[in-house]
N, C-alpha and C positions, 0 to 999 in steps of 0.2 A: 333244424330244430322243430319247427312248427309241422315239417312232415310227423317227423318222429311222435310228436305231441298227438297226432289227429289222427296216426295209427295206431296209437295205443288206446285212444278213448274208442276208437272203430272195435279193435278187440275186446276191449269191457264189456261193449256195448252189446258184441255176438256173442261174447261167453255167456251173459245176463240171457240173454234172447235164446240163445239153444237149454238153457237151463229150463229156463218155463216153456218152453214148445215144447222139449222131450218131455217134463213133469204131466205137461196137459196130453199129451198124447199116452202117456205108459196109463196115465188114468181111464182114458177110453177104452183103452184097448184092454186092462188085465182081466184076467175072467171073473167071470162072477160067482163063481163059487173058490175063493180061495182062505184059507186057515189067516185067520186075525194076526197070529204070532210072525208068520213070513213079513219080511221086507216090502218086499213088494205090493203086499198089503197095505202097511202102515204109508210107507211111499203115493199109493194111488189115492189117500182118504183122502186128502184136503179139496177144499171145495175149488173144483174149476173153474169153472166161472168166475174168480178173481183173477184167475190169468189173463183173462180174455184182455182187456185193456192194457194193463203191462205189453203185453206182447205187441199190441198193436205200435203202442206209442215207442219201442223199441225196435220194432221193425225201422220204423219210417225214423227214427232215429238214424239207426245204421246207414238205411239208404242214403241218409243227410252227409254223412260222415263218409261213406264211400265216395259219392258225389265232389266234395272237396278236395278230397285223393286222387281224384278220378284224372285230374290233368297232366301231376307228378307222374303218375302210372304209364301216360298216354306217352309223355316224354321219354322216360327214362328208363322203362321195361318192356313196353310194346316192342318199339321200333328193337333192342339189343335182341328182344324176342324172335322178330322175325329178319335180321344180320344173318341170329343164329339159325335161322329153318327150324324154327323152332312153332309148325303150327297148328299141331296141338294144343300147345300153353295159349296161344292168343283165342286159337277157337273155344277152349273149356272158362277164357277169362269170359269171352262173348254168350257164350252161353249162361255163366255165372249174372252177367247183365242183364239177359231178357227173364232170366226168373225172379231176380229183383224188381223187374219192371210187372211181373206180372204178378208178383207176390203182394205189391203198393195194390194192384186191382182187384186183385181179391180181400183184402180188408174191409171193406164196408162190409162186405157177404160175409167175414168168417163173424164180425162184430153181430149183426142182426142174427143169424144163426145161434149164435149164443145167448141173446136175449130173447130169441123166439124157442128157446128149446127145442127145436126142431133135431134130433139124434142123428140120422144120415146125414144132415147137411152139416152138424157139424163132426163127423167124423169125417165127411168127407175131405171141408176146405183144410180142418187142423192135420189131415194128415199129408193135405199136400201144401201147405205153411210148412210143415216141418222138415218134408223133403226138401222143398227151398232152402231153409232154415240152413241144413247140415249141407247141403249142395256147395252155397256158397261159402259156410265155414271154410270144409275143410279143399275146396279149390284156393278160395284167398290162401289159406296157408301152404299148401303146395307150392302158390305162384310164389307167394311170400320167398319161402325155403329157395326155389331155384333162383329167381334171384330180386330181392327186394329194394325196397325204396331206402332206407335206413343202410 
């Protein structure tokens, strides 16, 4: 019950968190010359640099909430993971962890980037937050689907 509970607020957490890193990224990136009336106009106006801390504190959210999964996981799907030769899935989950890990390190940098204005840096760090971002989504749900905790 308390899994079930910790991985649903884990998924909130990443739906919330891929919502505002893709929102801040498609801002960056749309061109700059595009017709008012289009989507992806209106989509890209909102001021970014409100995302900047959402994201932060949702990142490291998540990490929190994976972290407390992280034992269930080690138990109960690793080990059936690698029964089955299955090592792939353990190596894309391990990799899913060092980008977590290295996504926590890059935070300070995407945060002062963003209060420094600084354009390259922070196109740089948001677009590789975001890579993380969606890396780990849609691997957790992979691992999820083949075979999960719940």
């Amino acid at each position: 019950m308390l899994t079930t509970l910790l991985l649903t607020a884990h998924l909130l957490v990443g739906v919330a968190l891929l919502g505002a890193i893709t929102h801040q990224s498609v801002g960056l990136l749309r061109p700059s010359v595009i017709r008012a009336d289009r989507f992806i106009a209106r989509y890209a106006k909102v001021d970014h640099t409100a995302f900047t801390l959402s994201i932060a504190v949702l990142f490291v959210l998540s990490v929190l909430l994976g972290g407390l999964i992280y034992p269930n996981y080690r138990l109960h799907v690793r080990i059936p993971f690698e029964q089955m030769s299955l090592a792939w899935a353990v190596g894309l989950f391990e990799l899913k962890e060092h980008f977590g890990g290295i996504g926590i390190g890059l935070l300070p940098a995407y945060i002062c980037a963003w209060r420094s204005r600084d354009a390259a840096a922070r196109l740089g760090l948001t677009l590789a937050l975001a890579f993380i971002v969606w890396w780990n989504f849609l691997v957790g749900h992979i691992l999820n689907n083949l075979r999960g905790l719940t």
